[in-house]
N, C-alpha and C positions, 0 to 999 in steps of 0.2 A: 460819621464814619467810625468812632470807637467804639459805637455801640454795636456796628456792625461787626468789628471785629472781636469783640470779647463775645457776642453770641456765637459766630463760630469759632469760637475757642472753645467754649464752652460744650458746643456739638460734639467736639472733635475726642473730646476727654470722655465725655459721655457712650461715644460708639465706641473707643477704646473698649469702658471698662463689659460693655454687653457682650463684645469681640471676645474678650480674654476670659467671660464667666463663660460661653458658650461654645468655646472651641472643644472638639473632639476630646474625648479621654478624658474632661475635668469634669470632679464627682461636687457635680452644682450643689446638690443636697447640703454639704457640708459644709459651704461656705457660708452659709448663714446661720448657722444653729451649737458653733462654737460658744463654751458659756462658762468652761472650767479655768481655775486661776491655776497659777504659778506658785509655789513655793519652791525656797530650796536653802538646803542647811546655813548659807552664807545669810540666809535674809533676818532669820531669826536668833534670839539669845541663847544659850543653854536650856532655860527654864521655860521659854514661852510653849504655850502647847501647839500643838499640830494637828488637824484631824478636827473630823465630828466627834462634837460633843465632847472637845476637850480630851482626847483619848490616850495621847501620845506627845511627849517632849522629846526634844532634840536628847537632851542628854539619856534618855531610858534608850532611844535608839541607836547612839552611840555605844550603849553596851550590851545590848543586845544581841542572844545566843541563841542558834537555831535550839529548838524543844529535841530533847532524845527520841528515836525513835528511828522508821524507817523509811525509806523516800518516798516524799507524798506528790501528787499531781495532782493539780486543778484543771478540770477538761469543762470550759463551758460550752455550753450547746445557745448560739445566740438566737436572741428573741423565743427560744424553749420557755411556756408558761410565764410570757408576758402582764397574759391576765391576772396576775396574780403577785404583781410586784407591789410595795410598799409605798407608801403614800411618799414618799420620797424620791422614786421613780418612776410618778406618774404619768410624766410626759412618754413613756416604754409603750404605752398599753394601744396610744393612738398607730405605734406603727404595729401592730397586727403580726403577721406569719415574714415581716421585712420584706427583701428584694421577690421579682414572681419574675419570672422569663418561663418559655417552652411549655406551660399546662403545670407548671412546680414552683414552688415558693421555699424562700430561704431557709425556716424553722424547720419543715419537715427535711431538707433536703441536707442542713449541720449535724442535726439530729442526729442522721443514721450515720454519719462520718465520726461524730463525736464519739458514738457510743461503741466503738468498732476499734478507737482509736482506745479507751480506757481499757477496753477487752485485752487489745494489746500491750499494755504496758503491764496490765495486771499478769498476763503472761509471765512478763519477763521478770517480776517479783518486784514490782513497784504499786505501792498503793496509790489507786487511781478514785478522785471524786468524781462522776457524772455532775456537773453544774446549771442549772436552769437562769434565766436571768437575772434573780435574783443573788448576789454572792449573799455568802454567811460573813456577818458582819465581823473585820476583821481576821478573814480567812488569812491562814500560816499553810504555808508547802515551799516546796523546793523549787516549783515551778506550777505558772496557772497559762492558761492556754484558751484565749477563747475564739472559736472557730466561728466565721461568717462567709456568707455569699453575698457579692457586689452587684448591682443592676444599675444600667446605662442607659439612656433613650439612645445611642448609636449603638445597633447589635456589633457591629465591628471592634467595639472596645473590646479587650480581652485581654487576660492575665491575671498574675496574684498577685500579693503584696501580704506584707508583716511591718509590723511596728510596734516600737516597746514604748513604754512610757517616758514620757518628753524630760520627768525629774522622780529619777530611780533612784533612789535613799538604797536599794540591795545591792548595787552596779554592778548585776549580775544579768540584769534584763539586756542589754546587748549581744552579750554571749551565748542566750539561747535564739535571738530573733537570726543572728547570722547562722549559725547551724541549723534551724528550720530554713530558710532560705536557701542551703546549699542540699539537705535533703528532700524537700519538696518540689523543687526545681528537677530535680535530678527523678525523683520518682515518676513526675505527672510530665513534664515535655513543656509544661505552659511557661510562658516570659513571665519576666518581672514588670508586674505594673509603676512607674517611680510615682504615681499622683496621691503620695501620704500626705493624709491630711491634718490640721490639727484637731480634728476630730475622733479621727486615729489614736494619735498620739496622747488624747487628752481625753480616751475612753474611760465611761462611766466610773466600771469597775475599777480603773486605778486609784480613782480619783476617790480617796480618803480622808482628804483635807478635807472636801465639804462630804460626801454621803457617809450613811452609817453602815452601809450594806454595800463594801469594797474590801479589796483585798488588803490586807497587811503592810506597812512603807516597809516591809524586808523579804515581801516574797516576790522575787524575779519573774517576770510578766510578760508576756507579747497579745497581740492580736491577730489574727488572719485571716483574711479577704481570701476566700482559696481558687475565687474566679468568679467571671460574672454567666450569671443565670440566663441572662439577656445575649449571650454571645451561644452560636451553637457549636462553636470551636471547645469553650469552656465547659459546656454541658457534655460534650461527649467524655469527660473526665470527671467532675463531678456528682453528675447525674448516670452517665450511662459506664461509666466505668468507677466508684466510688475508689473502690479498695486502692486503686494510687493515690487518691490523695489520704488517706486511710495510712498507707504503708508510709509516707511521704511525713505524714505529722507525728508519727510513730518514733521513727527512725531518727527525727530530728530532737526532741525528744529525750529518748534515752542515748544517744550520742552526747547532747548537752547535758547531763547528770555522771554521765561515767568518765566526758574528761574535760579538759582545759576547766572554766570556773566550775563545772558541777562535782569534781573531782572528787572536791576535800570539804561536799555537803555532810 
């Protein structure tokens, strides 16, 4: 009889956990291919270093001063020239052109939002970088920004999402990911997806501590999912109407450089 009863116990934990990986709206992909660690200023000494290849101590970051000059933006265009990332990045290259929904795939379809969005900033007299997968090792700006599209086996999933890095040494990454949030929302009509992942959260390019080819522990970061490819709610924004989310990452953006933390860049 207890054998009988720890095998369905054991059933029961089991269909649990397939139930909860497989329900609607969760980005299965992600659950498994989390791989980046944790740091954060309390864990280490003054002196210990931080980062690939030894790059950075607690205390140089402590005193660390933005470089003179004039505001800069990092606009990556995700999975743009995957082929061509660094042996440190390898694992980039097997996912190809990323999410595909409708006859369109995610690289071409960031791409043209990406490059539409630095147009725009450069407008406004803000130095803007176009970014390909690859960051420049230890990139510095005011703000980095890398834009993506989500895919779903339920075409009915649908929405965005943002998320800034799980452990921001700038603590300035929140303050941009809520202003992109309230002007992208506001431009495009789409909901907020809540299903951040720590995959999100513990994206490539923040992640400093282990790669060499990530952004700087003081330049203020988010990511964004600006909808999924797989939904045709999200495509007709996306894909068939770009320039909101275009005007959407723009706006949010230079809103976060002109006040509250970007003020007194």
């Amino acid at each position: 009889m207890k054998y009988f009863l720890l095998l369905l116990a054991l059933l029961i934990v089991a269909g649990s956990t397939i139930w909860y990986l497989v329900q609607p709206g969760r980005d299965v992909s992600s659950t498994f291919s989390y791989t980046t660690e944790e740091v954060g200023f309390e864990e280490v000494s003054p002196d210990e270093t931080l980062g690939a290849n030894d790059r950075y101590t607690l205390s140089e970051l402590e005193k660390w001063q933005r470089p003179p000059g004039p505001l800069r933006v990092g606009i990556q265009a995700g999975h743009w020239r995957n082929d061509e990332v660094p042996e440190e990045l390898g694992g980039l290259r097997k996912n190809g052109g990323g999410a595909v929904g409708g006859g369109t795939n995610e690289r071409d379809v960031v791409l043209k939002i990406a490059e539409q969005v630095a147009a725009l900033l450069k407008e406004a007299g803000i130095e803007a970088d176009l970014l390909p997968a690859t960051v420049p090792p230890g990139y510095i700006a005011d703000a980095f920004v890398s834009i993506h599209a989500d895919g779903n086996i339920d075409s009915s999933v649908s929405g965005f999402k943002i998320a800034s890095p799980r452990r921001d040494y700038s603590g300035r990454s929140i303050y941009l990911e809520e202003s992109l949030y309230k002007t992208y929302e506001q431009a495009t009509g789409l909901n907020r997806d809540p299903s951040i992942s720590r995959r999100m959260s513990g994206y490539y390019a923040f992640n400093w501590r282990r790669y060499e080819h990530a952004i700087h522990p003081m330049t203020p970061a988010v990511i964004i999912e600006t909808g999924f490819l797989t939904s045709p709610q999200d495509r007709k924004i996306i894909v068939s109407q770009p320039e909101l989310s275009i005007q959407g990452i723009a706006d949010g953006i230079i809103t976060y450089l002109k006040t509250g933390a970007g003020s007194d860049l």
